[in-house]
C-alpha positions in Angstrom: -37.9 -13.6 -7.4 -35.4 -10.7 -7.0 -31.9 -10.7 -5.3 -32.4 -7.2 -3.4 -29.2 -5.7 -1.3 -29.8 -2.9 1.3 -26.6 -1.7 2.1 -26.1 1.1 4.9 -23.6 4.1 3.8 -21.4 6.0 5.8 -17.8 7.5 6.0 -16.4 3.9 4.9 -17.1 3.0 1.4 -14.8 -0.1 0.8 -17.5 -2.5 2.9 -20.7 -1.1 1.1 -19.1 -2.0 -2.4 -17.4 -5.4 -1.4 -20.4 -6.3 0.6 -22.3 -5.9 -2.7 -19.6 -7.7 -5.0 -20.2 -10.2 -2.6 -24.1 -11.2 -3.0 -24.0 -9.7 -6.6 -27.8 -8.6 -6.2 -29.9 -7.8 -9.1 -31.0 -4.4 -7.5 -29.6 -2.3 -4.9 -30.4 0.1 -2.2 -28.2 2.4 -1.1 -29.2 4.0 2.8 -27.7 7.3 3.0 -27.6 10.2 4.9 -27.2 14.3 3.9 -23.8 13.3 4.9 -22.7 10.4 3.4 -24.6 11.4 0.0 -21.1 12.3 -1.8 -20.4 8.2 -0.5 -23.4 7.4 -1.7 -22.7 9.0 -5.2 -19.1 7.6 -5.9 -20.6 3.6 -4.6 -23.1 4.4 -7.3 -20.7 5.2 -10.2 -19.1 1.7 -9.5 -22.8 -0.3 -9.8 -24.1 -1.9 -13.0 -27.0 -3.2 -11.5 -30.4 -1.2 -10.8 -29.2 1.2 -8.2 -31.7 3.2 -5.8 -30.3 6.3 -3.3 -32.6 6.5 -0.2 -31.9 9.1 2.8 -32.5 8.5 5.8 -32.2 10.7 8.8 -28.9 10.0 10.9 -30.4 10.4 14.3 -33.9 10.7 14.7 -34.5 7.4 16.0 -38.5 7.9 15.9 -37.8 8.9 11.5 -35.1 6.2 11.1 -38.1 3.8 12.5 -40.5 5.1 10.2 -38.4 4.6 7.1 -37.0 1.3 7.6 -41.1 -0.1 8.5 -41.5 1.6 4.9 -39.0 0.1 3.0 -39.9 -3.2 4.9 -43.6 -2.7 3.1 -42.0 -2.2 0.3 -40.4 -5.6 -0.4 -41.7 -8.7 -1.6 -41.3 -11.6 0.7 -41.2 -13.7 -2.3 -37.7 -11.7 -3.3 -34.2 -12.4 -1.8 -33.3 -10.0 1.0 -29.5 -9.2 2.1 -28.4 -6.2 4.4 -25.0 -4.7 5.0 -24.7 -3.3 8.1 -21.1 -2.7 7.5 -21.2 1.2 7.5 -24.1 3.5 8.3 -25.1 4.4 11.8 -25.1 2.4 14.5 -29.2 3.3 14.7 -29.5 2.4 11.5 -27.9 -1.0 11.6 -29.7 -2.1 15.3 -33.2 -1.0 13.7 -32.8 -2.8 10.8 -31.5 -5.9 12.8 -34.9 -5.4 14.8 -36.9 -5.4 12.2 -35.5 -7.7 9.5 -33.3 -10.4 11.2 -35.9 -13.0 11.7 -37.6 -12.9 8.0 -37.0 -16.1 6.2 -35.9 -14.4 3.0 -33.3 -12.4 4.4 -29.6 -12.3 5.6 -28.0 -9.5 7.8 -24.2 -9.8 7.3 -20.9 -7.4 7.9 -17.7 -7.4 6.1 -14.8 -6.8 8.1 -10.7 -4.5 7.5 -10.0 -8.0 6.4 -12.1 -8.4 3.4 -14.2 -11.3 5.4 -17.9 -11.3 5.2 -19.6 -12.7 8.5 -23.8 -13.6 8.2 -25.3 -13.0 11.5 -28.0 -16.1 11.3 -25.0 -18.9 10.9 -22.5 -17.2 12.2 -20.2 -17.9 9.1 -17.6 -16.4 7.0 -16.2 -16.0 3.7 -13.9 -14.0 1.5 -14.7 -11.4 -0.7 -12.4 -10.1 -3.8 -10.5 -7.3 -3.6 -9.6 -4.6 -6.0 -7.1 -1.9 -5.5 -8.3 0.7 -7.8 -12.4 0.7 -7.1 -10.8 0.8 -3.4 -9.1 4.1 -4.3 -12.3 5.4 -6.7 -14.5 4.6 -3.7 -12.7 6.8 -1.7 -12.0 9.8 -3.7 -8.8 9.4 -4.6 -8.3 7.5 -7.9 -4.4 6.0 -8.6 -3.3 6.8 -12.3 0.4 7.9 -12.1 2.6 5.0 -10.6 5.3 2.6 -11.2 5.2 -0.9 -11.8 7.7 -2.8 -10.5 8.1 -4.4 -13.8 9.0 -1.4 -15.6 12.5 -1.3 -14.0 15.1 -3.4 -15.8 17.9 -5.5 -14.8 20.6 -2.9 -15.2 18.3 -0.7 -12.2 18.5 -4.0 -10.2 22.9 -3.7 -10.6 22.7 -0.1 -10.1 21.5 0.1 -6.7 24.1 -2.3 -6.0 27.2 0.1 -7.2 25.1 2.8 -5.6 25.1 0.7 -2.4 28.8 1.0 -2.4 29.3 4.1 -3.8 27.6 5.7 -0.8 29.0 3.2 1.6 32.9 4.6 0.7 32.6 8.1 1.8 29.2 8.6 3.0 28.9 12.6 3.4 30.5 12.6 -0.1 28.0 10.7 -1.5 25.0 12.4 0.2 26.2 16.4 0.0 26.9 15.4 -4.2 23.1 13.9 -4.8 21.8 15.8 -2.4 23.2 18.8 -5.1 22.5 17.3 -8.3 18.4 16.4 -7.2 18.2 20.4 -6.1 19.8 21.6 -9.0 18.7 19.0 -12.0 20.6 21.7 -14.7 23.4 21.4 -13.0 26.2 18.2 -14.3 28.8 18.4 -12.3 29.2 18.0 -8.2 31.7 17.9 -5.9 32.5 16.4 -2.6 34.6 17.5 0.4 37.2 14.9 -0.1 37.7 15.5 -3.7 34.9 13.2 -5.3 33.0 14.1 -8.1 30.3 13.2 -9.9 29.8 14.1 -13.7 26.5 13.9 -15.4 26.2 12.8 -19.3 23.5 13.8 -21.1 24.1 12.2 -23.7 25.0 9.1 -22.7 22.3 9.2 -19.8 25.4 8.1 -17.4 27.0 9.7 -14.0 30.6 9.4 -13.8 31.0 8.8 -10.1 34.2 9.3 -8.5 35.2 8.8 -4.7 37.5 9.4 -2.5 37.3 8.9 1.3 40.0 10.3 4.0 42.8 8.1 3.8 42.7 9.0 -0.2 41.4 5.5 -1.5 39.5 5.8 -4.3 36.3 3.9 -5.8 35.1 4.5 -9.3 32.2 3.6 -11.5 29.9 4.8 -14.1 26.0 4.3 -13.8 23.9 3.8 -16.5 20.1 2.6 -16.5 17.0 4.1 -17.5 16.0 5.3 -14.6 19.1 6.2 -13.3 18.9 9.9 -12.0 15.9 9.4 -10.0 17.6 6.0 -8.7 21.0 8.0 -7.8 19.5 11.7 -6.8 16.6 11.3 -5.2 17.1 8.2 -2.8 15.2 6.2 -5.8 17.7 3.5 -4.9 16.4 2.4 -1.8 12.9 3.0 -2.9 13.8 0.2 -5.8 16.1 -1.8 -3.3 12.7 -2.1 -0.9 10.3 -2.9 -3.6 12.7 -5.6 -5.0 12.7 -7.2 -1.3 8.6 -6.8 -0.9 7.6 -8.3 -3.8 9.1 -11.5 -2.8 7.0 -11.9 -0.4 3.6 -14.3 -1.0 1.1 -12.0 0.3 2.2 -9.3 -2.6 -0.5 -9.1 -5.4 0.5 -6.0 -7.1 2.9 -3.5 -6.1 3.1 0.0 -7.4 6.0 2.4 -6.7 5.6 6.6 -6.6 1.9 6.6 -6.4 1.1 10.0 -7.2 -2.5 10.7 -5.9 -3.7 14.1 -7.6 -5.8 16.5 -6.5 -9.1 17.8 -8.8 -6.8 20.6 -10.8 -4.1 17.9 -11.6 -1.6 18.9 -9.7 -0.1 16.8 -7.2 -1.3 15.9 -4.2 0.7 13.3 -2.4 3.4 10.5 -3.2 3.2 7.4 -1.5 6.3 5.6 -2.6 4.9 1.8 -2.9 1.7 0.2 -2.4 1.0 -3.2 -2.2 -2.5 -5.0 -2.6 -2.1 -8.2 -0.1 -5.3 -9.4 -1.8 -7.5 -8.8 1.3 -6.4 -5.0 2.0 -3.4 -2.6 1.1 0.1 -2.3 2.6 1.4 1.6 2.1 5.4 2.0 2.5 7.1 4.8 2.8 11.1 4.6 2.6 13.6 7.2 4.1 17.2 6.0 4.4 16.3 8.2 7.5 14.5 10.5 9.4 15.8 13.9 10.0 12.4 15.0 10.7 9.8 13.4 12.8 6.9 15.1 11.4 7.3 12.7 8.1 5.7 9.9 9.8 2.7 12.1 11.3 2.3 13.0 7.4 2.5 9.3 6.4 0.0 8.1 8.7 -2.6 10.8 7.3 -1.4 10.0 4.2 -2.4 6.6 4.7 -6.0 7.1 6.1 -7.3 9.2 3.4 -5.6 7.3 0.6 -5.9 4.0 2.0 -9.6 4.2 4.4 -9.6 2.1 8.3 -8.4 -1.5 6.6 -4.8 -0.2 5.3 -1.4 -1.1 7.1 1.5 0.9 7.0 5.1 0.4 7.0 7.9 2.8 7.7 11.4 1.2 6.4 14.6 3.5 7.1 18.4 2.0 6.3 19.1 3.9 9.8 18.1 3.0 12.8 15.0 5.1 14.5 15.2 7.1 17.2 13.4 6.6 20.0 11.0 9.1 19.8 10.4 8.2 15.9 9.8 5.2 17.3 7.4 6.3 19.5 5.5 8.1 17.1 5.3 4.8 15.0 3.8 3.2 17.4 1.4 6.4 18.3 -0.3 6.0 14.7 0.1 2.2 14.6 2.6 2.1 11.7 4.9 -1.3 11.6 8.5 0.5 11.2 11.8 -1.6 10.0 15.9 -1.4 9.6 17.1 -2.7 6.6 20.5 -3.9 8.3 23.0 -4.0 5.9 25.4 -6.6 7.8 22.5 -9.7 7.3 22.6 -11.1 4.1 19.0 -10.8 2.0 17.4 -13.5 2.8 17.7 -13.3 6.6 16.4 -9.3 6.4 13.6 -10.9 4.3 13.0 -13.5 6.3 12.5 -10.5 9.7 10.2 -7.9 7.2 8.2 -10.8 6.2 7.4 -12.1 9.6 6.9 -8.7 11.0 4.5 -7.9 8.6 2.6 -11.2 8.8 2.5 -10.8 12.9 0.2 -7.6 12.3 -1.3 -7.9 8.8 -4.9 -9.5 9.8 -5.2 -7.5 12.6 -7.8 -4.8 12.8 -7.1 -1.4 13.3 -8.0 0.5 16.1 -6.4 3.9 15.6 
């Protein structure tokens, strides 16, 4: 006797795979159309069981008949049927609920955006494992250039403090100078309106930061960590100052910062700045202190579909208040958006991210 998996392939890949990490068959059949073959082919590079590709046509309902009575002579009744009818066509999936529901030896099933695989004879569920990376290889896209949390140190955990209040002394100082230094990396040397400075160090790896604010008060430090430009020039800080604050939270897995998702000549293709893998699905962030241009979010959210496939959430954190209309648009393309107020202490800005995401997490997508 034979554990035997048909599994119905369409646009989404992430069901077919779990669904088959899930009943760990000894062989595999993989329904397919002409246009789900390239599916087909990257569900198959993941398998290391006996894999079998078989087209079907994706309309015809008098073919689609004809093949799935075929296969059905095909199979032993002595061997152990399961079906995903996760993905396919909806044809596909009623026919082969016609046709195969009732047999003793087999089980219809679906697995949900939320990782959950639900049997149609008993009407139960259970969880399926989750990885990250086959998610993004099933899809196309495979994740090799990122950030781990980890590799950030405790002297890039003070920085973004003294950045904090760097920026918070004079503001337009702060943002004209980085704003400088990140367009013009050869450059070591930029000044503000109100007489501040900041002096780069080579060789020391260290800004000098200098500011003044209108009534002439001055605030002075010097930076130093190993990641310190992009920290200071390139709004790295709040980037780092968001991850810190997610992966405190007890649905975070693994989180990756400045996921760099190339495209097939190696150059780069998009940069999401952290992911997080909840363990049932993925969580894609994207951090602006704030938005000067609406558009950013429309690319996010296409960002996030292509990268991240129908199950992913997406967050939008800003340390400004959103406009209305970026509002809106948050709400158009069903991305959870958040403030980082700077007058509540941590753990009560924690404590409102982590029940925000938790109200929306395990609720399917529509959009």
């Amino acid at each position: 006797m034979a554990k035997i998996q048909i599994t119905l392939v369409g646009g989404q890949t992430t069901p077919v795979y779990q669904g088959i990490i899930h009943t760990n068959p000894d062989r595999v059949i993989l329904v397919n159309s002409t246009l789900s073959e390239n599916e087909a082919d990257r569900i198959h590079a993941e398998m290391k069981v006996d894999c079998t590709m078989l087209r079907f046509d994706p309309v015809d309902l008098t073919m689609i008949k004809e093949a799935v009575l075929k296969l059905k002579s095909s199979l032993s009744s002595e061997d152990q049927i399961s079906i995903n009818v996760s993905s396919g066509t909806k044809t596909w999936a009623l026919l082969f609920y016609e046709f195969f529901n009732t047999l003793p030896n087999t089980t219809l099933f679906v697995v949900d955006q939320n990782n959950l695989v639900w049997t149609f004879k008993t009407y139960s569920k259970s969880e399926v494992a989750f990885d990250m990376d086959v998610q993004f290889r099933l899809l196309g896209n495979p994740l090799k250039n990122y950030i781990k949390i980890d590799d950030y140190t405790e002297l890039d955990a003070a920085a973004i403090k003294e950045i904090r209040q760097l920026r918070k002394f004079n503001y337009r100082d702060f943002n004209s100078m980085t704003e400088y230094l990140f367009r013009f990396p050869n450059e070591k040397v930029a000044t503000g309106s109100s007489g501040s400075t900041i002096n780069w160090d080579p060789s020391s790896k260290s800004f000098a930061v200098s500011m003044f604010d209108k009534k002439g008060n001055q605030l002075s430090k010097t930076l130093y960590s190993e990641h310190i430009r992009n920290l200071l020039l390139n709004t790295g800080w709040f980037e780092y100052e968001t991850a810190l604050l997610l992966s405190k939270w007890t649905k975070t897995k693994q989180l990756r910062m400045n996921c760099v998702f190339p495209t097939n000549n190696g150059s780069p293709k998009n940069e999401i700045d952290i992911i997080i893998n909840t363990g049932s699905k993925l969580l894609f962030v994207e951090c602006k202190t704030q938005i000067k241009n609406e558009t950013d979010i429309d690319k996010f959210a296409a960002a996030v579909k292509i990268y991240g496939g129908l199950g992913s959430k997406a967050l939008f954190v800003t340390d400004t208040p959103m406009t209305e209309k970026a509002i809106e648009k948050c709400n158009d393309h069903s991305i959870m958006f958040f403030c980082v107020q700077s007058n509540l202490m941590e753990e009560q800005v924690s404590g409102l991210l982590f029940q925000l995401l938790e109200s929306v997490l395990f609720k399917l997508n529509t959009k």
